[in-house]
PDB file of N, CA, C and O in Angstrom:
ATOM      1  N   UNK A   1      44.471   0.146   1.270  1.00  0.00           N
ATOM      2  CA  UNK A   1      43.370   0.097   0.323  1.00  0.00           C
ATOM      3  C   UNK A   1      42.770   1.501   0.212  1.00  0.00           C
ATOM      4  O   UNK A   1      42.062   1.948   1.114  1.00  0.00           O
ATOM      5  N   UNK A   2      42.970   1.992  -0.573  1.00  0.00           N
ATOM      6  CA  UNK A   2      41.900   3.054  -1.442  1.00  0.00           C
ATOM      7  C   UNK A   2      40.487   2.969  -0.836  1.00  0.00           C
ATOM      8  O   UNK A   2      39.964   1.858  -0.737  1.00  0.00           O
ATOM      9  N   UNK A   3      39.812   4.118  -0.407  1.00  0.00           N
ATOM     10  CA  UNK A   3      38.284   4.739  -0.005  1.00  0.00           C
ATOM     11  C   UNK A   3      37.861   4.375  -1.373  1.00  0.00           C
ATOM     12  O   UNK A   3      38.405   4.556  -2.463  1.00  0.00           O
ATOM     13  N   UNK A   4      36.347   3.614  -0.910  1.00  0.00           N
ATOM     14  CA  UNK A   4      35.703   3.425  -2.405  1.00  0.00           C
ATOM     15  C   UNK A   4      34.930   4.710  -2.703  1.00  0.00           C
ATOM     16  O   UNK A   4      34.820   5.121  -1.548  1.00  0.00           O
ATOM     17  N   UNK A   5      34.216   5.780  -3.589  1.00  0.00           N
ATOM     18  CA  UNK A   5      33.769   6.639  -3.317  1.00  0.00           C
ATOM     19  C   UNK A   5      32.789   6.516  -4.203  1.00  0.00           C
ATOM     20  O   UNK A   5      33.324   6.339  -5.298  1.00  0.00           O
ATOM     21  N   UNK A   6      31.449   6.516  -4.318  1.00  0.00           N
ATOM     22  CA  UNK A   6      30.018   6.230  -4.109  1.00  0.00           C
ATOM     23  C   UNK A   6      29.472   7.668  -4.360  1.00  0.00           C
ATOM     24  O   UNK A   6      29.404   8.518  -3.471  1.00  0.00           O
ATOM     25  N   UNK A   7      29.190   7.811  -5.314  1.00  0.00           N
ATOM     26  CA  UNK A   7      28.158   9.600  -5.901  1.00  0.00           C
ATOM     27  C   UNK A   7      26.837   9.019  -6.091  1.00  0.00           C
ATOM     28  O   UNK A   7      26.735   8.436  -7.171  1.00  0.00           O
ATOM     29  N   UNK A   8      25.840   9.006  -5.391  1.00  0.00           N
ATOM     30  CA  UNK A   8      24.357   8.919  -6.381  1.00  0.00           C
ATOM     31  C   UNK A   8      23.418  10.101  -6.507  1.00  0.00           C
ATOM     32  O   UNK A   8      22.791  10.688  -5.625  1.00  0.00           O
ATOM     33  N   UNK A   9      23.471  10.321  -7.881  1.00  0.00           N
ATOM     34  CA  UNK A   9      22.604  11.379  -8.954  1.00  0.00           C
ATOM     35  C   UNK A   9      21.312  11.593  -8.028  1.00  0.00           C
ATOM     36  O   UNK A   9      20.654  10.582  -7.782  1.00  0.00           O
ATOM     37  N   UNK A  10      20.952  12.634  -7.572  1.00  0.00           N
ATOM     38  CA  UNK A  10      20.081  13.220  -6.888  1.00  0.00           C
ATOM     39  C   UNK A  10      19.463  14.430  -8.177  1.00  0.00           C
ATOM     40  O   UNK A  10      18.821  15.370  -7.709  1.00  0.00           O
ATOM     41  N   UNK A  11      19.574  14.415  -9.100  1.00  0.00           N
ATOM     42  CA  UNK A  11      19.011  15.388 -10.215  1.00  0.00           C
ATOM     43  C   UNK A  11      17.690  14.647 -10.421  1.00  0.00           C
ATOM     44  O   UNK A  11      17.494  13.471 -10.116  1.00  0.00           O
ATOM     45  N   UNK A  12      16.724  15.566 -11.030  1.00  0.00           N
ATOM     46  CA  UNK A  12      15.248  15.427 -11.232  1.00  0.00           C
ATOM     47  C   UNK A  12      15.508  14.136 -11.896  1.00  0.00           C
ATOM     48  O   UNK A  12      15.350  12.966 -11.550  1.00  0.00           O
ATOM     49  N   UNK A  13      15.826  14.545 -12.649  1.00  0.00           N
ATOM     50  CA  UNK A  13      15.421  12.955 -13.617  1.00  0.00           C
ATOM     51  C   UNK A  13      15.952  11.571 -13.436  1.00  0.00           C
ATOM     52  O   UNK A  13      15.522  10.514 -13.898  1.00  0.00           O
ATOM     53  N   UNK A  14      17.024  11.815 -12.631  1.00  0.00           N
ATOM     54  CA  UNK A  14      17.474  10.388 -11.851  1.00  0.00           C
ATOM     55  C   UNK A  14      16.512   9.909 -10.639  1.00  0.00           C
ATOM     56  O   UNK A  14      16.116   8.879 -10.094  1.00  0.00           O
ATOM     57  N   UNK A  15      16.391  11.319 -10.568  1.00  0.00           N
ATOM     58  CA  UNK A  15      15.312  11.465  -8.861  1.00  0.00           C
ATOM     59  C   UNK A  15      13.997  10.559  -9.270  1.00  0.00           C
ATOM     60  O   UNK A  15      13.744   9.481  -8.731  1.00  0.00           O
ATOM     61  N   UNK A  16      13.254  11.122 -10.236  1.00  0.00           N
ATOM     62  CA  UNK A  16      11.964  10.434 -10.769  1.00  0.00           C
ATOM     63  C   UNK A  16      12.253   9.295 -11.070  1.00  0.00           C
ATOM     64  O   UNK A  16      11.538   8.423 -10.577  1.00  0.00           O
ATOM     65  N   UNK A  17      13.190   8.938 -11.819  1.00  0.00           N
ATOM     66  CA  UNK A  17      13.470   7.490 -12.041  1.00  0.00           C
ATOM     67  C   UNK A  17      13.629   6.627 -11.517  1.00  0.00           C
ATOM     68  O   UNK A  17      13.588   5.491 -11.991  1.00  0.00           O
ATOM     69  N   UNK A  18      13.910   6.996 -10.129  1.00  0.00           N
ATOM     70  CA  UNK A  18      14.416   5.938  -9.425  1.00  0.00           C
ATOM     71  C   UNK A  18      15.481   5.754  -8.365  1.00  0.00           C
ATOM     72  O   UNK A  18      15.766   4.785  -7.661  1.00  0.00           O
ATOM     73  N   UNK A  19      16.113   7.289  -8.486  1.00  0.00           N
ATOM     74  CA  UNK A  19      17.101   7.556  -7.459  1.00  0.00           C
ATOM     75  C   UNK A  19      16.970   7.531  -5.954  1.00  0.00           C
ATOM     76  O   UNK A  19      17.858   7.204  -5.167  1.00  0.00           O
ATOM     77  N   UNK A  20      15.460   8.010  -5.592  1.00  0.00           N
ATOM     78  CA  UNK A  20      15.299   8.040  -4.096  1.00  0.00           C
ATOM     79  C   UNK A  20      14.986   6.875  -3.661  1.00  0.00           C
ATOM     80  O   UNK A  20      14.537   6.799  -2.517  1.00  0.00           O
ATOM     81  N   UNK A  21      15.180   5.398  -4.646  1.00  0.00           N
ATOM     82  CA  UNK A  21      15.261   3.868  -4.112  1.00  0.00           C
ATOM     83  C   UNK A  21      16.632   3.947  -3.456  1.00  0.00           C
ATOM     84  O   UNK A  21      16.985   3.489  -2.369  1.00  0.00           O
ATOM     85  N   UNK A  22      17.372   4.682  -4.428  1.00  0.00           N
ATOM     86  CA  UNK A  22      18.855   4.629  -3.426  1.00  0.00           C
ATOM     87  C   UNK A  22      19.631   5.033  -2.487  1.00  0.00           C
ATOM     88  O   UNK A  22      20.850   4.893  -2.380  1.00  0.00           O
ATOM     89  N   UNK A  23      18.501   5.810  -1.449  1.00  0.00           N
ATOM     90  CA  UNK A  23      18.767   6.662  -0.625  1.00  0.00           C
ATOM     91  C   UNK A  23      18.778   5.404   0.835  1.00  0.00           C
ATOM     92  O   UNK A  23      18.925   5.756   2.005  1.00  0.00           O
ATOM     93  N   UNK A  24      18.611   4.132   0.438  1.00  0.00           N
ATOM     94  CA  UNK A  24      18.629   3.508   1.530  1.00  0.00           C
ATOM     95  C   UNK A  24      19.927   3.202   1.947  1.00  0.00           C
ATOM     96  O   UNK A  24      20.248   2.999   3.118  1.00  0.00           O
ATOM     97  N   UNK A  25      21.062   3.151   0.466  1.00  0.00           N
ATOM     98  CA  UNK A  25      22.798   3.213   0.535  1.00  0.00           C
ATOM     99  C   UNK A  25      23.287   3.878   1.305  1.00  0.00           C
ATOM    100  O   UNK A  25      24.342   3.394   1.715  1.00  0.00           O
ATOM    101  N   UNK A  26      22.877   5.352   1.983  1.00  0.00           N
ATOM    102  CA  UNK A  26      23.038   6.257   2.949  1.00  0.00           C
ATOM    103  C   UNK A  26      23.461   5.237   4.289  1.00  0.00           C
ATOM    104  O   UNK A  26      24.554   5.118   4.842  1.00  0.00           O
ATOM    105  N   UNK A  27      22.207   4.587   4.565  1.00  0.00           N
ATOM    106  CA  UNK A  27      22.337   3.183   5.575  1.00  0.00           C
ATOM    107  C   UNK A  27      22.795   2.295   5.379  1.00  0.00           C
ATOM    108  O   UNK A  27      23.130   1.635   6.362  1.00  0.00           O
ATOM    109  N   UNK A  28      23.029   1.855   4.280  1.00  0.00           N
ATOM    110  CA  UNK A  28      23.054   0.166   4.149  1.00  0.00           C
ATOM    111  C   UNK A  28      24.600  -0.235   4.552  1.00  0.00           C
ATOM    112  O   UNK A  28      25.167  -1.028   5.304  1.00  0.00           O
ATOM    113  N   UNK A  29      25.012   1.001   3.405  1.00  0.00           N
ATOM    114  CA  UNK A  29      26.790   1.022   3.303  1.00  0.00           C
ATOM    115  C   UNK A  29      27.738   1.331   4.147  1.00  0.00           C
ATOM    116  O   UNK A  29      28.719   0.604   4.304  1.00  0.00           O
ATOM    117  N   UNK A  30      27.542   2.534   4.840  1.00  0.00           N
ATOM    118  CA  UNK A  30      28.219   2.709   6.038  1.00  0.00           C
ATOM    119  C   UNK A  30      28.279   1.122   7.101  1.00  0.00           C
ATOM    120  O   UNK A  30      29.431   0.718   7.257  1.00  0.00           O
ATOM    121  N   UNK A  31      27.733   0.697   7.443  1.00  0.00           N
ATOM    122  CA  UNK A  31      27.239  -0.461   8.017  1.00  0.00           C
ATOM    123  C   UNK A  31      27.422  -1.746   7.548  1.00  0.00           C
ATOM    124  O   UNK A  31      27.187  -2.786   8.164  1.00  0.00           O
ATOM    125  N   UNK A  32      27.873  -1.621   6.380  1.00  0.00           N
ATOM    126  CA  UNK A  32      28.096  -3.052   5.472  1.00  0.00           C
ATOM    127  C   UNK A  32      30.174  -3.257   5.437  1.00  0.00           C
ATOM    128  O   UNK A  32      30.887  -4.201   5.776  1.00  0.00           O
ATOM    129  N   UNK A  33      30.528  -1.797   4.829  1.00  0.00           N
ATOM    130  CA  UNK A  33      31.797  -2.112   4.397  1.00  0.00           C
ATOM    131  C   UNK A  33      32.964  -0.375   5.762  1.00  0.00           C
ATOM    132  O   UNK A  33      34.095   0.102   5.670  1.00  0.00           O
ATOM    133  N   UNK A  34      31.828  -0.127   6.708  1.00  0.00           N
ATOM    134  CA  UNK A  34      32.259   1.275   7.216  1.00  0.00           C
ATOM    135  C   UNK A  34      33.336   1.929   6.639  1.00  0.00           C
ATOM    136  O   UNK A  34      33.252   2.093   5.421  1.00  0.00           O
ATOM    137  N   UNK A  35      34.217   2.297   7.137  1.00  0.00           N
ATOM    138  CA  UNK A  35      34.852   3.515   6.391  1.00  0.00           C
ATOM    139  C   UNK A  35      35.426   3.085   5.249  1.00  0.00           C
ATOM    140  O   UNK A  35      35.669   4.028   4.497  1.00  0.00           O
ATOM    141  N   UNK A  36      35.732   2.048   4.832  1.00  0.00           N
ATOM    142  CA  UNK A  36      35.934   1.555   3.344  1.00  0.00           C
ATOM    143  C   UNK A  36      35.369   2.167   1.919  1.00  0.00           C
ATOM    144  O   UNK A  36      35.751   2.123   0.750  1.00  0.00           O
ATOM    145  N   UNK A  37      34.314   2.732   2.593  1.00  0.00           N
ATOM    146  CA  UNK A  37      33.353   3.246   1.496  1.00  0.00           C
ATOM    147  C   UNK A  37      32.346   4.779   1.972  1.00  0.00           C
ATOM    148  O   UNK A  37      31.614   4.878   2.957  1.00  0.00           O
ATOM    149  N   UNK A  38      32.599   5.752   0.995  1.00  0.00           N
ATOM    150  CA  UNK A  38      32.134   7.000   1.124  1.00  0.00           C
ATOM    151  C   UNK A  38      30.932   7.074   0.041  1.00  0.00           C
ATOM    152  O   UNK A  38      31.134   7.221  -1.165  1.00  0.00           O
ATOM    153  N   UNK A  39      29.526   6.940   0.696  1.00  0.00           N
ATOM    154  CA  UNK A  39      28.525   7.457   0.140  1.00  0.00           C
ATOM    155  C   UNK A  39      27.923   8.960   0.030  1.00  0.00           C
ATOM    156  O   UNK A  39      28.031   9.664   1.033  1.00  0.00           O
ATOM    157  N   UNK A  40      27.396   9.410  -0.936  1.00  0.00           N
ATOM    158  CA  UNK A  40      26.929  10.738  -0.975  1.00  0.00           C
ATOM    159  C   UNK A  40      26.449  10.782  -1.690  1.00  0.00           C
ATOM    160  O   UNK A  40      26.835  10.245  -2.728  1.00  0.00           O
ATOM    161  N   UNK A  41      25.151  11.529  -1.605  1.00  0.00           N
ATOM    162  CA  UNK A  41      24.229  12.028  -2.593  1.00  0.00           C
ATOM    163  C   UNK A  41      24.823  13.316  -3.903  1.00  0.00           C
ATOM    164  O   UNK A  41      25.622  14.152  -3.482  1.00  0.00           O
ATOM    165  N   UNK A  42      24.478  13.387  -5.132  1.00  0.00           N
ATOM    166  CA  UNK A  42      25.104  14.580  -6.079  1.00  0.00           C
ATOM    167  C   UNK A  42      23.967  15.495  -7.001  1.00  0.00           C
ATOM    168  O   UNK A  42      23.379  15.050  -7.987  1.00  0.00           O
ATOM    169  N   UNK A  43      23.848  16.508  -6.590  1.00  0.00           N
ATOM    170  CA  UNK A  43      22.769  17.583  -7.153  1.00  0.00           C
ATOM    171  C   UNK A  43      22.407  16.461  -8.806  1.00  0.00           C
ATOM    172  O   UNK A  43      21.326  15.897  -8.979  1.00  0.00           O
ATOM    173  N   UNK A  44      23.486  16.390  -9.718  1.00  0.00           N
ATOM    174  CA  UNK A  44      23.306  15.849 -10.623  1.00  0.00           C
ATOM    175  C   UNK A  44      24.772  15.606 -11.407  1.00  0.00           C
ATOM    176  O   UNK A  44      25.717  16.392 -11.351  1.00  0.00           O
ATOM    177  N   UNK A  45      24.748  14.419 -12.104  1.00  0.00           N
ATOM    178  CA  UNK A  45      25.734  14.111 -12.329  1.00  0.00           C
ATOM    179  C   UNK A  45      26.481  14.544 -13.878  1.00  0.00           C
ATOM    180  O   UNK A  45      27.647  14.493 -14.270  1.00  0.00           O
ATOM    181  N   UNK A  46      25.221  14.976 -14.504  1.00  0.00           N
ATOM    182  CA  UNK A  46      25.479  15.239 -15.366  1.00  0.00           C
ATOM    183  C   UNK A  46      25.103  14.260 -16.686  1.00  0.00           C
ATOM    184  O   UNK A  46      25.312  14.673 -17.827  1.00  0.00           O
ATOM    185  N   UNK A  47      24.583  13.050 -16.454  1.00  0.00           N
ATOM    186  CA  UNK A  47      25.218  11.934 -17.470  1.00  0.00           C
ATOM    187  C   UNK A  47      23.827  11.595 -18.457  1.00  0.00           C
ATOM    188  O   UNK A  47      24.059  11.248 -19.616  1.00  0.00           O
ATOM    189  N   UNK A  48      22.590  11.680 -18.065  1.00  0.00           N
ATOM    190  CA  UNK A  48      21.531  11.776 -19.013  1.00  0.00           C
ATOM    191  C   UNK A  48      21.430  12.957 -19.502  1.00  0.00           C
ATOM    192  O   UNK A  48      20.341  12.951 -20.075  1.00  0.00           O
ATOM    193  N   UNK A  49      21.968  14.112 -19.643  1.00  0.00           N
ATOM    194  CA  UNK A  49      22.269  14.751 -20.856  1.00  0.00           C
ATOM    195  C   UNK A  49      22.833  14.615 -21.668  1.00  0.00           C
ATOM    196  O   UNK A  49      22.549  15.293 -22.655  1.00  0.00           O
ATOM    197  N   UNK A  50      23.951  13.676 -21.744  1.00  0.00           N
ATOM    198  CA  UNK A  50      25.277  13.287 -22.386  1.00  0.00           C
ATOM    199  C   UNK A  50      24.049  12.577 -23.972  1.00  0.00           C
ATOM    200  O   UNK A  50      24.512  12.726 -25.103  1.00  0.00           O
ATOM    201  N   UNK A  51      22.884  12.016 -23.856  1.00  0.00           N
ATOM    202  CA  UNK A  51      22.031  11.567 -24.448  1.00  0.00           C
ATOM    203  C   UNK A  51      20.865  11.165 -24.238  1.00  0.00           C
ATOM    204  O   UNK A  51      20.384  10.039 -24.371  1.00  0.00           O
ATOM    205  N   UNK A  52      20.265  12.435 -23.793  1.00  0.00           N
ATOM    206  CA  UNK A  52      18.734  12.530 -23.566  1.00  0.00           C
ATOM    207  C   UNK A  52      17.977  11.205 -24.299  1.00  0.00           C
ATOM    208  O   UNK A  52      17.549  10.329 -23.548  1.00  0.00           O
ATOM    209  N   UNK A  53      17.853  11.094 -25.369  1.00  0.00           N
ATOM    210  CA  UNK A  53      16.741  10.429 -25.862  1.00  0.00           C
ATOM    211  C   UNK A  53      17.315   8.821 -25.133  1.00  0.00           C
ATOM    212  O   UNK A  53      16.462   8.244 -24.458  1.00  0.00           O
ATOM    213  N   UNK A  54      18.090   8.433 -25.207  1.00  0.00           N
ATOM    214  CA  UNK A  54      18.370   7.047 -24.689  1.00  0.00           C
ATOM    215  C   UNK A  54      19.153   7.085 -22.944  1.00  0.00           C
ATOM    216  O   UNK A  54      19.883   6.206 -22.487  1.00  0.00           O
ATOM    217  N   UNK A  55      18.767   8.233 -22.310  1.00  0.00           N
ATOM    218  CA  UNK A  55      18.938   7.874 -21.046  1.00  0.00           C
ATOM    219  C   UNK A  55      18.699   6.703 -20.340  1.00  0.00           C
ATOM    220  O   UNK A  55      17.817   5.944 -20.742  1.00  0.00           O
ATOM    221  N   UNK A  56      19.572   6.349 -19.004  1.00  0.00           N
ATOM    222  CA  UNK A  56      19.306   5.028 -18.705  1.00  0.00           C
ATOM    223  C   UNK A  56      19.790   5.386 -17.070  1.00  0.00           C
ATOM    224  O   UNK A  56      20.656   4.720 -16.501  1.00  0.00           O
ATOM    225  N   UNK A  57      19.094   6.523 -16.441  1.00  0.00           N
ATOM    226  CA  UNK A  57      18.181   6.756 -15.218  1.00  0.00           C
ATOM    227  C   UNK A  57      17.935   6.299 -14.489  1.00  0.00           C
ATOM    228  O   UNK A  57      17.035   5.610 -14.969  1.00  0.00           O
ATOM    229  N   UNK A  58      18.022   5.896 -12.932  1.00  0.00           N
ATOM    230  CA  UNK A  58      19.205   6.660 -12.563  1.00  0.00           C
ATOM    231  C   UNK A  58      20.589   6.231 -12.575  1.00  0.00           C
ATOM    232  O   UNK A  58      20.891   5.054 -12.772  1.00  0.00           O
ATOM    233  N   UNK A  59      21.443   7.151 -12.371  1.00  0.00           N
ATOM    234  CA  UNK A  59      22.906   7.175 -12.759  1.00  0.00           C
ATOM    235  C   UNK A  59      23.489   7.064 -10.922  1.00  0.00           C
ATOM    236  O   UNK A  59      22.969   7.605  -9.946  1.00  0.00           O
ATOM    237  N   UNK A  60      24.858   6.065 -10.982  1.00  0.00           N
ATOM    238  CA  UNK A  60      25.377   5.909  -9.877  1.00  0.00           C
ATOM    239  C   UNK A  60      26.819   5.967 -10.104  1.00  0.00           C
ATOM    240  O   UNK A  60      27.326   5.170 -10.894  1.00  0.00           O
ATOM    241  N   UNK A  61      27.302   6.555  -9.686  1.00  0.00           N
ATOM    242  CA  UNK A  61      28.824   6.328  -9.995  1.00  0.00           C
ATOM    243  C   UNK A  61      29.847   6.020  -9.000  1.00  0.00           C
ATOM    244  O   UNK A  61      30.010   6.806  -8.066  1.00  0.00           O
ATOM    245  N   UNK A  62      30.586   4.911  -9.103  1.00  0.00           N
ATOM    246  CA  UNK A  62      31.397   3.942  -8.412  1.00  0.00           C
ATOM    247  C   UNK A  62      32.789   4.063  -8.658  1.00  0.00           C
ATOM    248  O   UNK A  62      33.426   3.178  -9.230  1.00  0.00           O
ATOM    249  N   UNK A  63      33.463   5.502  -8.105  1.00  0.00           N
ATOM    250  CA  UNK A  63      35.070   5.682  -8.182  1.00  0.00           C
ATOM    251  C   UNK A  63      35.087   6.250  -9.761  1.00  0.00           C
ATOM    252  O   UNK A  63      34.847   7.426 -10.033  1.00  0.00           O
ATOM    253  N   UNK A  64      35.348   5.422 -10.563  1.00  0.00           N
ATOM    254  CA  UNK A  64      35.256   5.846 -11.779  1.00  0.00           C
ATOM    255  C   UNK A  64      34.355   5.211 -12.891  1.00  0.00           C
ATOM    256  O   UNK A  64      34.311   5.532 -14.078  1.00  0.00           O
ATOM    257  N   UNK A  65      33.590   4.157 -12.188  1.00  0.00           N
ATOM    258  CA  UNK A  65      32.803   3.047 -12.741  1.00  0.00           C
ATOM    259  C   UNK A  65      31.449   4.073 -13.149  1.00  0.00           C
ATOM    260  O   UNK A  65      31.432   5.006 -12.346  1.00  0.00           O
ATOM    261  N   UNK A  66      30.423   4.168 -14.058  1.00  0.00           N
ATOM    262  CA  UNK A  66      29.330   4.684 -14.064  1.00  0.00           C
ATOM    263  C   UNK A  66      28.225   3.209 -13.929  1.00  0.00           C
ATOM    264  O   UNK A  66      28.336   2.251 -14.695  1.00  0.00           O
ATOM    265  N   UNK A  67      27.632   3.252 -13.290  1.00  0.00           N
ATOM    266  CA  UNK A  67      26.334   2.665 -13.237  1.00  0.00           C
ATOM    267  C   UNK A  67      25.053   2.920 -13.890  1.00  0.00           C
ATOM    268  O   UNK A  67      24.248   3.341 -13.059  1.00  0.00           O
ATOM    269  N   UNK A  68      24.563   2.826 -15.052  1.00  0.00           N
ATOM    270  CA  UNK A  68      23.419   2.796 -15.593  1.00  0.00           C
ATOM    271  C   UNK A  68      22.098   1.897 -15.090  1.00  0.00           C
ATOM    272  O   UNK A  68      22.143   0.742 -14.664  1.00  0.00           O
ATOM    273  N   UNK A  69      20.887   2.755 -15.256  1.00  0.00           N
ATOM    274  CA  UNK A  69      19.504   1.811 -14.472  1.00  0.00           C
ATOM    275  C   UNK A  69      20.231   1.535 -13.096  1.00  0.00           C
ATOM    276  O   UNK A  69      20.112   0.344 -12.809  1.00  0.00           O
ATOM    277  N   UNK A  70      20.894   2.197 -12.218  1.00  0.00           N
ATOM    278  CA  UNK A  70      21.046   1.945 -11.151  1.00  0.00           C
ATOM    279  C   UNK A  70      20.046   1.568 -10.326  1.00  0.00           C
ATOM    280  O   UNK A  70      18.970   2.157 -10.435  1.00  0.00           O
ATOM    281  N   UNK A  71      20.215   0.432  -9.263  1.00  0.00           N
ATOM    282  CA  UNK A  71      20.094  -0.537  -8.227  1.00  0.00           C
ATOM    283  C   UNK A  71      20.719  -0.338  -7.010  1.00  0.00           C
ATOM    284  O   UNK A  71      21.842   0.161  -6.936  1.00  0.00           O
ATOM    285  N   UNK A  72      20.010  -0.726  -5.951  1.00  0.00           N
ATOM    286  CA  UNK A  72      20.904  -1.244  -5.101  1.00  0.00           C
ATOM    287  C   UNK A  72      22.021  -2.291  -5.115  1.00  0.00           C
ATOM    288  O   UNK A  72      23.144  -2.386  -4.620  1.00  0.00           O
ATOM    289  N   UNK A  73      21.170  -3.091  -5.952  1.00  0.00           N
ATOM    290  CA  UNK A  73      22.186  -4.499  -5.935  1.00  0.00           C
ATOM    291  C   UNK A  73      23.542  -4.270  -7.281  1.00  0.00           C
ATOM    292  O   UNK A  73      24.555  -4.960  -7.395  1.00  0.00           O
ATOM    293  N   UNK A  74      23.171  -3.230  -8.052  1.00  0.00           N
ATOM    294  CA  UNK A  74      24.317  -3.390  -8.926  1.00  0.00           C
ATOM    295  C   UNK A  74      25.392  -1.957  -8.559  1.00  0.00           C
ATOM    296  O   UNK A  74      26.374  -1.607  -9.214  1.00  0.00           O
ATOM    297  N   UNK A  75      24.817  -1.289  -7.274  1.00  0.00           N
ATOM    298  CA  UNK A  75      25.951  -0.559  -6.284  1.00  0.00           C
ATOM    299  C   UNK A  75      26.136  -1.623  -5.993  1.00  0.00           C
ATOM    300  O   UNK A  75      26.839  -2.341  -6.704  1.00  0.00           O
ATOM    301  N   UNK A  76      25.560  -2.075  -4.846  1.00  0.00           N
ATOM    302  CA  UNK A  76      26.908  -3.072  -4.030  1.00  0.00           C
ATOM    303  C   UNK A  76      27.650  -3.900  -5.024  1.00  0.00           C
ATOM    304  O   UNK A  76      28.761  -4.212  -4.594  1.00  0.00           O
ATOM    305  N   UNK A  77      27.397  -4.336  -6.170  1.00  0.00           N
ATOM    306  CA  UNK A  77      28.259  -5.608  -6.757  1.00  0.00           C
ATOM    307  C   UNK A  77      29.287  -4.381  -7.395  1.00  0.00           C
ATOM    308  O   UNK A  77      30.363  -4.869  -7.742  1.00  0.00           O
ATOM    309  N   UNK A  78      29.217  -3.243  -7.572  1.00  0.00           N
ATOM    310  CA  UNK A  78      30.425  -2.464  -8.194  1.00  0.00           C
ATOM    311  C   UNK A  78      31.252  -2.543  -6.889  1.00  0.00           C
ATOM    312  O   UNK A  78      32.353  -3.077  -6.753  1.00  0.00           O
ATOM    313  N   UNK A  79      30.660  -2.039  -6.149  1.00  0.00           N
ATOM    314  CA  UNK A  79      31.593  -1.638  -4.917  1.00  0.00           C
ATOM    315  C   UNK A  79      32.298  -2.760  -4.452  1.00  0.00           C
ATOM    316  O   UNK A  79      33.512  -2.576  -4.355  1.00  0.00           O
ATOM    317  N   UNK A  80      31.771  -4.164  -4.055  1.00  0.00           N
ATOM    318  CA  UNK A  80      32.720  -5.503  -4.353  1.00  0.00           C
ATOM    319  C   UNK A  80      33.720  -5.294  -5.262  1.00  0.00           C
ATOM    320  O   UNK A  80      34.915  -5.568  -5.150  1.00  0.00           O
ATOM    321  N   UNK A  81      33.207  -4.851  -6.058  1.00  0.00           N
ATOM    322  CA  UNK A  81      34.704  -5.024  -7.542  1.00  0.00           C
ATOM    323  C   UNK A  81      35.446  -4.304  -6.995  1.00  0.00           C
ATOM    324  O   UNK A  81      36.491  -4.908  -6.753  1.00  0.00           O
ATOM    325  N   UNK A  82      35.469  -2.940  -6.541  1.00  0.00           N
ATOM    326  CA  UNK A  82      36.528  -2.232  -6.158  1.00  0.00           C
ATOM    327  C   UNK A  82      36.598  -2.652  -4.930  1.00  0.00           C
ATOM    328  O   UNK A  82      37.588  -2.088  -4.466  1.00  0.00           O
ATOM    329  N   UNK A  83      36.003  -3.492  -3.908  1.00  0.00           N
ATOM    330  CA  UNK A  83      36.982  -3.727  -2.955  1.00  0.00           C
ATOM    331  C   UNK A  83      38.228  -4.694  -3.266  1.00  0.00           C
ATOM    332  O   UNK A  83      39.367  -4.706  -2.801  1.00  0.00           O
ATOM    333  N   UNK A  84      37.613  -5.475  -4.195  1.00  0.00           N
ATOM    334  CA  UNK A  84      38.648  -6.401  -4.224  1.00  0.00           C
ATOM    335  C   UNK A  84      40.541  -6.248  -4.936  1.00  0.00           C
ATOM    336  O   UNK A  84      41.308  -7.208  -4.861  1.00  0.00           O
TER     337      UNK A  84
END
């Protein structure tokens, strides 16, 4: 099985939005699925520039999956998908 690999947007505007809710994934994940899954924080991902006016903050990205209005709970349910 393939390393799941886990980026969350640490840029200002993911940051304000809502990103440092997801700094608990640091913990949660290691501990949930261990080496199965590689979490890390990312200066910025790039992806609310792609269209400023309708950003959808913060950004999580799941292997190749993007996560919009990122969650905790809609990381882990990506990361299910790719375990399976």
């Amino acid at each position: 099985m393939a390393k799941v690999n886990v980026k969350v947007c640490l840029g200002t505007t993911c940051f304000v939005m809502g990103s440092s809710n997801l700094q608990e994934l640091l913990d949660l994940v290691p501990k949930k699925y261990g080496e199965d899954v590689d979490v890390a924080g990312s200066p910025c991902l790039g992806l609310c520039s792609i269209d400023w006016e309708f950003s959808k903050a913060p950004y999580v990205k799941v292997n190749d999956e993007v996560i919009k209005e990122a969650t905790v709970e809609k990381v882990l349910a990506a990361i299910e998908r790719e375990l399976k």
